[in-house]
NUMAR-586768 format. One record per residue (C-alpha): residue number from 1; residue in one letter; z, y, x. Coordinates in pm, 1 decimal. Last residue first. Example, Ala and Ser with C-alpha at 12.3 -4.5 7.8 and 13.67 -1.06 7.14 Angstrom:
<nodes>
<2 "S" <714.0 -106.0 1367.0>>
<1 "A" <780.0 -450.0 1230.0>>
</nodes>
This chain:
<nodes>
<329 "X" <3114.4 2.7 8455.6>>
<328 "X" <3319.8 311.6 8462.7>>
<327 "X" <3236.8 431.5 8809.6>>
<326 "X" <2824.1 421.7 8700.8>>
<325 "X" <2914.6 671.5 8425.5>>
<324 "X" <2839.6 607.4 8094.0>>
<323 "X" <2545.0 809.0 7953.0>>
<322 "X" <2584.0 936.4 7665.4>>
<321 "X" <2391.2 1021.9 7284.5>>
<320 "X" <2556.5 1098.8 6953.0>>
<319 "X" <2336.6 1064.0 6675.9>>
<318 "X" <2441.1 1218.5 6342.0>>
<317 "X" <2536.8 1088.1 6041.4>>
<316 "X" <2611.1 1166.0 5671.4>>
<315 "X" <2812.8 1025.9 5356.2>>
<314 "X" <2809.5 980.1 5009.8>>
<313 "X" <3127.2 885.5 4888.5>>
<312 "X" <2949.1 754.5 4571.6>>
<311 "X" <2963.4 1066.2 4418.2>>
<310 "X" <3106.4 1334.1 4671.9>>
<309 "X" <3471.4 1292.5 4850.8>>
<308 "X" <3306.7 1286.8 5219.8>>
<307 "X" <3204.3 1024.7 5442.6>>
<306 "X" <3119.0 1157.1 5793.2>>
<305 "X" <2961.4 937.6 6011.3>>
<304 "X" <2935.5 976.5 6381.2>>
<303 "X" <2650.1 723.7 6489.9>>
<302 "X" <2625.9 577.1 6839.3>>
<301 "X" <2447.8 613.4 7176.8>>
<300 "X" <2348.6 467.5 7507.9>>
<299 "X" <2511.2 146.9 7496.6>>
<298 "X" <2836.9 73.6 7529.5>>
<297 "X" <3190.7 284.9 7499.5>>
<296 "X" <3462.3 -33.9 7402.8>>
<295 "X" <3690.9 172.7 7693.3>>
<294 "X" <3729.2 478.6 7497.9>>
<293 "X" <3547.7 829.3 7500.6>>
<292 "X" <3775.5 1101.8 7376.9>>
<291 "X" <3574.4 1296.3 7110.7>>
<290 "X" <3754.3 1623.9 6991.7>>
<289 "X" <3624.3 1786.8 6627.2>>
<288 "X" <3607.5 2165.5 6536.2>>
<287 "X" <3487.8 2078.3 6192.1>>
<286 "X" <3289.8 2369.7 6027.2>>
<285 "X" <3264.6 2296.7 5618.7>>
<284 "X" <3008.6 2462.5 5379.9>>
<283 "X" <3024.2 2371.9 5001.3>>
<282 "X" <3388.6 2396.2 4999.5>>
<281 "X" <3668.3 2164.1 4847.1>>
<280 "X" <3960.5 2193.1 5068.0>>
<279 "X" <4172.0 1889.5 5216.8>>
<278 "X" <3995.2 1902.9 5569.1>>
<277 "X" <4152.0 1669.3 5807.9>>
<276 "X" <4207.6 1868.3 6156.7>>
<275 "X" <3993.4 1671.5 6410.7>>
<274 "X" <4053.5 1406.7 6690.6>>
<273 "X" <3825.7 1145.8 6719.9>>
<272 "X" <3861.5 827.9 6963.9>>
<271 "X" <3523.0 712.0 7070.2>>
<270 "X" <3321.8 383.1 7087.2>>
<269 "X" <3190.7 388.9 6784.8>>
<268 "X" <3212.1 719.5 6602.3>>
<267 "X" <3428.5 814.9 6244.0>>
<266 "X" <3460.0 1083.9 6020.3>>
<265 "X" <3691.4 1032.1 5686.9>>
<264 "X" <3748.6 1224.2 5380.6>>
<263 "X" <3583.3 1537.7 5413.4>>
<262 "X" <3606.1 1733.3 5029.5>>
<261 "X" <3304.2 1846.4 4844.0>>
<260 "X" <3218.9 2164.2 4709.6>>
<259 "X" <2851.8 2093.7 4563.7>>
<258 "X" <2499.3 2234.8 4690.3>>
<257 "X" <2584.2 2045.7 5063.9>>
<256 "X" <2727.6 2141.9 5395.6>>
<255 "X" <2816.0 1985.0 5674.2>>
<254 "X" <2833.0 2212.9 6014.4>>
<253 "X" <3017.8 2013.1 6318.0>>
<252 "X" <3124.6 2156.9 6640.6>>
<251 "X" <3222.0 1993.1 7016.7>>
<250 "X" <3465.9 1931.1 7223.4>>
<249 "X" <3455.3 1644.0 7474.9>>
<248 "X" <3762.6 1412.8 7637.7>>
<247 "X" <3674.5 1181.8 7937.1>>
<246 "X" <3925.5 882.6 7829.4>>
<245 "X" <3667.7 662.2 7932.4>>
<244 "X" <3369.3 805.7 8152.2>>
<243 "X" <3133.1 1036.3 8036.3>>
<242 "X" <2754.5 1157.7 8208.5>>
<241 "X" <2552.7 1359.3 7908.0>>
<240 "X" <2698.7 1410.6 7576.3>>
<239 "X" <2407.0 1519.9 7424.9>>
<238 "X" <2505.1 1526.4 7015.8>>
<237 "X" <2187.5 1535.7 6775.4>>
<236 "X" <2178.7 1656.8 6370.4>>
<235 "X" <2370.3 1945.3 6477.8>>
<234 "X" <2392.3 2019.6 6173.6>>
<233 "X" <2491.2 1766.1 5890.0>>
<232 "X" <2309.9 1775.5 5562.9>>
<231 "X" <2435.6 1628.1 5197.1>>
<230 "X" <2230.4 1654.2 4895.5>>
<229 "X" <1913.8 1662.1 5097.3>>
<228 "X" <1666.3 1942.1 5031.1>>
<227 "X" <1409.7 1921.8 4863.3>>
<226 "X" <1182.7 2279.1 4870.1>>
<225 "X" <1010.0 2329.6 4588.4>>
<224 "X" <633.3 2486.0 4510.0>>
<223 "X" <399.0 2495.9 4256.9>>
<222 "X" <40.7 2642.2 4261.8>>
<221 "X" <-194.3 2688.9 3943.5>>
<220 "X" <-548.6 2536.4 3916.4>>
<219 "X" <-828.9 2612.8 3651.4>>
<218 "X" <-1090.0 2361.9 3567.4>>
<217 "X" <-1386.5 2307.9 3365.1>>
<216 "X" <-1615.4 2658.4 3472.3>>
<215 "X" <-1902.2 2616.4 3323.5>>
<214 "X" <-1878.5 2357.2 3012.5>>
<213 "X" <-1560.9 2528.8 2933.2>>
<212 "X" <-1354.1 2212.7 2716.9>>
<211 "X" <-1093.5 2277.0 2985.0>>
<210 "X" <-915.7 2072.4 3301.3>>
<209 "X" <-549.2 2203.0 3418.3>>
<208 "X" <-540.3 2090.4 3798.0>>
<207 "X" <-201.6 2156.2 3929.3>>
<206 "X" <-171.2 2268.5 4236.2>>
<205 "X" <22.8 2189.9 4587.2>>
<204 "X" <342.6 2208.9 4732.7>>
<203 "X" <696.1 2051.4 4822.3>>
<202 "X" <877.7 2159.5 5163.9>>
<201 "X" <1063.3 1870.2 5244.8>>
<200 "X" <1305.0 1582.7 5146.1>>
<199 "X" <1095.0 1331.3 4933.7>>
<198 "X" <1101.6 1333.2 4556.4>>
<197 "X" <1305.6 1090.7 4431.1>>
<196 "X" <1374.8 1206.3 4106.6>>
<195 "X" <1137.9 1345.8 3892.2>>
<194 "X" <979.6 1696.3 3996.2>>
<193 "X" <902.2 1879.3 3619.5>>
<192 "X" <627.0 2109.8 3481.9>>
<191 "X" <632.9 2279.7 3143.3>>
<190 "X" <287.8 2476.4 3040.5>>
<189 "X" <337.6 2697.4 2786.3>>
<188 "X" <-16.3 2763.7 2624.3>>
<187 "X" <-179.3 3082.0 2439.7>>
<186 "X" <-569.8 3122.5 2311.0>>
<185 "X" <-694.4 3504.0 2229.9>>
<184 "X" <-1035.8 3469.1 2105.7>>
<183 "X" <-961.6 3414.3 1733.2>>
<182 "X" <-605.3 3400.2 1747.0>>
<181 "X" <-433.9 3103.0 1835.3>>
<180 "X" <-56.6 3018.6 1977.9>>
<179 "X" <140.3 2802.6 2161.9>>
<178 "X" <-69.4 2564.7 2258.8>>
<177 "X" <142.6 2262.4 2437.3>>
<176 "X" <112.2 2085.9 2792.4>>
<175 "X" <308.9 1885.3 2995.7>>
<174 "X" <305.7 1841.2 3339.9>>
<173 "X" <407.6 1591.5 3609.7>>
<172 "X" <574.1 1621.8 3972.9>>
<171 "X" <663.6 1302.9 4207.1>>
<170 "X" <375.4 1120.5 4197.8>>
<169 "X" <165.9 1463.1 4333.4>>
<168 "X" <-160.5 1541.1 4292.8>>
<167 "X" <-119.5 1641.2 3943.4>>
<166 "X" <-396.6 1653.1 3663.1>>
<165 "X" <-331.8 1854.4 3374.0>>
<164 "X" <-606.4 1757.0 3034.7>>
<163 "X" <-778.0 1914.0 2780.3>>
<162 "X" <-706.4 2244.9 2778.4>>
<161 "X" <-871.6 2455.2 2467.1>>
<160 "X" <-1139.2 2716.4 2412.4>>
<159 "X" <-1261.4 2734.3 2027.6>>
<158 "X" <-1207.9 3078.5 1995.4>>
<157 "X" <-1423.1 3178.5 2364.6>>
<156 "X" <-1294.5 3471.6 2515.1>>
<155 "X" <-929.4 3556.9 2594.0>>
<154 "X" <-675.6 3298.8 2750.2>>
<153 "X" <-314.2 3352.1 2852.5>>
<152 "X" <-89.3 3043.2 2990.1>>
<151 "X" <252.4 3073.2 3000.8>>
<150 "X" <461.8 2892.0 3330.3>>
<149 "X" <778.2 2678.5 3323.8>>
<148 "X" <989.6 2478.9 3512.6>>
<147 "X" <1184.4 2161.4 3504.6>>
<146 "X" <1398.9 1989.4 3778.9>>
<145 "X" <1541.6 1630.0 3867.3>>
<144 "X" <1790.0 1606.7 4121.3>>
<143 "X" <1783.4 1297.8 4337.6>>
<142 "X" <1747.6 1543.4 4648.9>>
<141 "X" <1862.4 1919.1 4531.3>>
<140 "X" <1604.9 2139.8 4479.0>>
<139 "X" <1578.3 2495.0 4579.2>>
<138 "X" <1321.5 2729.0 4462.6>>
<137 "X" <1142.0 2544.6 4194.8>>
<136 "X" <841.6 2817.3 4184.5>>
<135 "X" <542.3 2806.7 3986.7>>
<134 "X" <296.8 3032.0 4052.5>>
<133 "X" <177.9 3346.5 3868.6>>
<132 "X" <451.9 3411.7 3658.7>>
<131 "X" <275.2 3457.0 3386.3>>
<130 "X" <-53.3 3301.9 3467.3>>
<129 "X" <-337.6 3421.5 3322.7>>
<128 "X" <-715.3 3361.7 3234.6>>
<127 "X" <-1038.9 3512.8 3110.8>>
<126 "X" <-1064.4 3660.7 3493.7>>
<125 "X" <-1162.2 3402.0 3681.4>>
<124 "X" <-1122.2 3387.9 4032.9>>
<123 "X" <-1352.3 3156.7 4199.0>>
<122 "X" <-1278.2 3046.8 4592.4>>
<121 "X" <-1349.3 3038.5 4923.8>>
<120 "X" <-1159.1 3013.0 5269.2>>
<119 "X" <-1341.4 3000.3 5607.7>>
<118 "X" <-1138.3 2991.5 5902.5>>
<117 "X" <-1287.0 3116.6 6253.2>>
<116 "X" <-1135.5 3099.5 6597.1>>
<115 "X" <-1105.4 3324.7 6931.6>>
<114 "X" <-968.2 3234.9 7304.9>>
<113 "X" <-824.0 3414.2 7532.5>>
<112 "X" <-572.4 3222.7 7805.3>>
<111 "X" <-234.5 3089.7 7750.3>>
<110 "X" <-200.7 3288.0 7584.1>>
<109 "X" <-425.4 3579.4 7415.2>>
<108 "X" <-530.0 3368.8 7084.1>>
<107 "X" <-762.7 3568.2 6828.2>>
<106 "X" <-804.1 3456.2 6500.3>>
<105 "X" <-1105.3 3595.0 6309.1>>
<104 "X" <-1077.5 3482.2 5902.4>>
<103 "X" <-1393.2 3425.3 5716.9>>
<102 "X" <-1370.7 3498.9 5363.5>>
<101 "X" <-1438.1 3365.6 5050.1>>
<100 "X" <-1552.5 3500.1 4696.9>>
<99 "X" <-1664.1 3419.0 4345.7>>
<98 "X" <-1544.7 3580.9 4036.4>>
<97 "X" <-1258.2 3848.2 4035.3>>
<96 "X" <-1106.5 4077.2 4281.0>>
<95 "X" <-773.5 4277.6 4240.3>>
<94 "X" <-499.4 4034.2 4120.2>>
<93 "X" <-653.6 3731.4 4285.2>>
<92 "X" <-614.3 3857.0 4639.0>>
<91 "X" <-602.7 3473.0 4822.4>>
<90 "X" <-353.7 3486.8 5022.7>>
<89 "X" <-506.2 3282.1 5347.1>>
<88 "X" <-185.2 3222.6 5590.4>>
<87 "X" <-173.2 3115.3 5969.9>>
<86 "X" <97.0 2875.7 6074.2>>
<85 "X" <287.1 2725.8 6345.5>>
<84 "X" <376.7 2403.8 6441.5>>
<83 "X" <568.9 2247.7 6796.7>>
<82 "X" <428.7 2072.4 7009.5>>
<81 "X" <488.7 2299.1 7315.7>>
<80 "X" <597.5 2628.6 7197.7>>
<79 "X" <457.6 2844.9 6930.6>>
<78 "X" <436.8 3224.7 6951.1>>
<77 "X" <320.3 3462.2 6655.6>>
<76 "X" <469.3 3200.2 6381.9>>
<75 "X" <354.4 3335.6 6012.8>>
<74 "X" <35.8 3532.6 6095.3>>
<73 "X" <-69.9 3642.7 5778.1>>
<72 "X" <-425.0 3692.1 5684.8>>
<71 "X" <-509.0 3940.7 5331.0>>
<70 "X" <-815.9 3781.2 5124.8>>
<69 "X" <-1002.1 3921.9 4902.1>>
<68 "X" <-1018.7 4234.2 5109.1>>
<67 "X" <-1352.5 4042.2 5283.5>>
<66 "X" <-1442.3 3979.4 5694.2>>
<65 "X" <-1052.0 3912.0 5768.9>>
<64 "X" <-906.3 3942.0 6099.7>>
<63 "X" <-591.3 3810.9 6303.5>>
<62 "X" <-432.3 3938.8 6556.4>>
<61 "X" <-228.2 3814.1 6868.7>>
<60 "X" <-160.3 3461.4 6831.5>>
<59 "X" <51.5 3340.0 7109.0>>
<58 "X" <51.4 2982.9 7253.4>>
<57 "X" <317.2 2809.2 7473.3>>
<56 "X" <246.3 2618.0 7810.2>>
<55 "X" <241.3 2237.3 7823.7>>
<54 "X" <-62.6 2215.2 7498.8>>
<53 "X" <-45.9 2016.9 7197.6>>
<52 "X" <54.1 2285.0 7039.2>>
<51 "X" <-17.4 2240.8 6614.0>>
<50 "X" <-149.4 2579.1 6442.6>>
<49 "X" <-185.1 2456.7 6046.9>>
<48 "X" <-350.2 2651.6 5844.3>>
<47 "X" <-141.1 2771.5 5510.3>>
<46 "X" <-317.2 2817.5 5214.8>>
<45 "X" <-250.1 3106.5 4925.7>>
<44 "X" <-325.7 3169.7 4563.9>>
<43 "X" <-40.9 3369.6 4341.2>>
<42 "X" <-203.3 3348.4 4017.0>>
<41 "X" <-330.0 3692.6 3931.0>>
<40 "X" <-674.6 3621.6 3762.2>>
<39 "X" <-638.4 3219.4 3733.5>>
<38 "X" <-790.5 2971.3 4009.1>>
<37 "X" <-1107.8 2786.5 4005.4>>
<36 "X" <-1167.1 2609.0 4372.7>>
<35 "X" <-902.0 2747.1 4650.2>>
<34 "X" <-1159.1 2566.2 4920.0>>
<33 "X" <-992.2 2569.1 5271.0>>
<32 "X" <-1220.0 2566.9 5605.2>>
<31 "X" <-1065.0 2541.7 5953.3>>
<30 "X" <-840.0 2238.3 5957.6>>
<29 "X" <-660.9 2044.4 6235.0>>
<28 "X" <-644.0 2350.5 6407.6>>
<27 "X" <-543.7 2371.8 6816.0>>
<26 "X" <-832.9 2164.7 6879.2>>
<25 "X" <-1059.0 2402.7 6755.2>>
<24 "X" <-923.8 2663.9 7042.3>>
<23 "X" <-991.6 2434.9 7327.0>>
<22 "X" <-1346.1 2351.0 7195.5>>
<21 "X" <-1428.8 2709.2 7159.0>>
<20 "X" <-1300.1 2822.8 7535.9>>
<19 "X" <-1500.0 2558.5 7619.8>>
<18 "X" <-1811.9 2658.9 7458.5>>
<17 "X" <-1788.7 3000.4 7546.2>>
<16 "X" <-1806.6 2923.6 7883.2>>
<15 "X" <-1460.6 2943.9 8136.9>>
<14 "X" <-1468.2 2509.3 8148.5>>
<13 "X" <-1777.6 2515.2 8279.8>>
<12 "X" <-1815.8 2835.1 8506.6>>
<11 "X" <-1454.0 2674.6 8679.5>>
<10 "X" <-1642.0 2320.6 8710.2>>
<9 "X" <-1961.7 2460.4 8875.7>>
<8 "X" <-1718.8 2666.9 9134.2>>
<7 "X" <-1534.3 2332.6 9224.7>>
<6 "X" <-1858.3 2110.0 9209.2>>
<5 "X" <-2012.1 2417.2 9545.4>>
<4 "X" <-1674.0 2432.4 9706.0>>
<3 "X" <-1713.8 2040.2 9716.1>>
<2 "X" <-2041.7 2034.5 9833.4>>
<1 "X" <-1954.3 2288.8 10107.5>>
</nodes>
């Protein structure tokens, strides 16, 4: 009876609001974004994080948002077992202006019901523009250096000026220059690079351009690039499961890069290869290739390389992974 009597207190404890709340919060690393000063139709979003720490997947069913300033996108309706998905703020700065935030209501149906709240906030000002209203790389090549540009437009104040550009970021600096000057109408091109270097990824944040305005000092605008590496190799993993030597396996290799390239060479310790040498120059290359496991096979895994023709022979790798069979030992 006692123990019918904890079991029934446990279930009311962990079905109360309060549970339900602190297994939803722990499912979002953040739930409050500040945009700070941004420019009348800058493109102005944040992505929440939705990380599954769980055993069972999550689905987001809805999401809400108390104010039009801000539109909610779910980006990844179902995410499996730690794995990330995303919720996005756009911030609405080509219809609203001054300050404004937003709670956003997300509800979670699986793997039982649960709601959150984000808060987002933020000051549009509408004395300045962006043309375009982000900055956008696009694709960048690892080791590649790139340069953009955005125009800045300014009416109000004659003797308004930008002072400074702060960046977050090691890998990306701006330059500044006024452009042009008319009473209250103020013009700037503002050029913004990525050095080389910058790590592999999906590259983004603001710029912080600070002004003379005693009120509002600052203005941000967004850049994003996404590094990729000169060469990738797909599948980036190879389960071979149970071999034995001379145990022959098939399998398919995608290398592709910006560049045509040629394959010059692909090699794997402890295994014979067997592939039809590619003497082509293409940016995407599928290598039916035949491993034949040989008597040096130790371990638990090796590297296939593949060198190619591209400066410095640059090459790429992939783990292979076995298990050699008890019989073979």
């Amino acid at each position: 009876m006692r123990s019918f009597l904890f079991s029934l207190l446990l279930l009311a404890v962990s079905s109360s609001p309060l549970a339900a709340q602190t297994w939803v919060k722990s499912l979002f690393p953040e739930t409050f974004h500040d945009f700070g000063t941004v420019a009348k139709a800058a493109k102005t979003e944040y992505r929440f994080p939705v990380e599954n720490k769980l055993d069972q997947d999550i689905h987001i069913a809805s999401v809400r948002a108390s104010c039009g300033c801000t539109t909610p996108i779910i980006e990844n309706e179902t995410i499996k077992p730690g794995e990330t998905g995303y919720v996005m703020a756009r911030f609405n700065t080509g219809t609203f202006t001054g300050a404004r935030g937003a709670t956003l209501t997300v509800v979670i149906d699986k793997p039982r019901y649960a709601e959150i709240q984000l808060q987002v906030k933020g000051y549009i000002r509408s004395d300045v523009v962006f043309n375009p209203g982000e900055i956008n790389f696009g694709t960048v090549d690892a080791g590649e250096e790139k340069t953009a540009t955005v125009d800045l437009d300014y009416v109000g104040r004659s003797d308004w000026q930008i002072t400074n550009v702060r960046s977050p970021n090691d890998y990306v600096s701006a330059a500044v220059k006024e452009v042009n000057r008319s009473g209250g109408r103020i013009g700037y091109e503002l050029s913004v690079s990525i050095r080389e270097g910058a790590p592999i990824g999906l590259l983004q944040n603001e710029l912080i351009l600070e002004t003379n305005d005693r009120r509002l000092k600052t203005v941000a605008v967004r850049y994003n690039a996404d590094v990729r590496p000169l060469l990738s190799i797909s599948p980036q993993r190879i389960d071979l499961k149970e071999v034995v030597p001379g145990s022959k396996i098939q399998e398919r290799i995608v290398i592709r890069s910006s560049k045509p390239f040629k394959v010059t060479a692909i090699q794997c310790d402890g295994f014979l290869l067997d592939y039809e040498p590619v003497t082509e120059e293409k940016s995407v290359h599928l290598i039916p290739v035949t491993l034949t496991a040989t008597e040096e096979l130790k371990g638990d895994s090796a590297k296939l390389r593949i060198r190619t023709d591209l400066p410095g022979e640059l090459s790429a790798e992939l783990e292979t992974t076995y298990l050699v069979a008890e019989n073979a030992k």
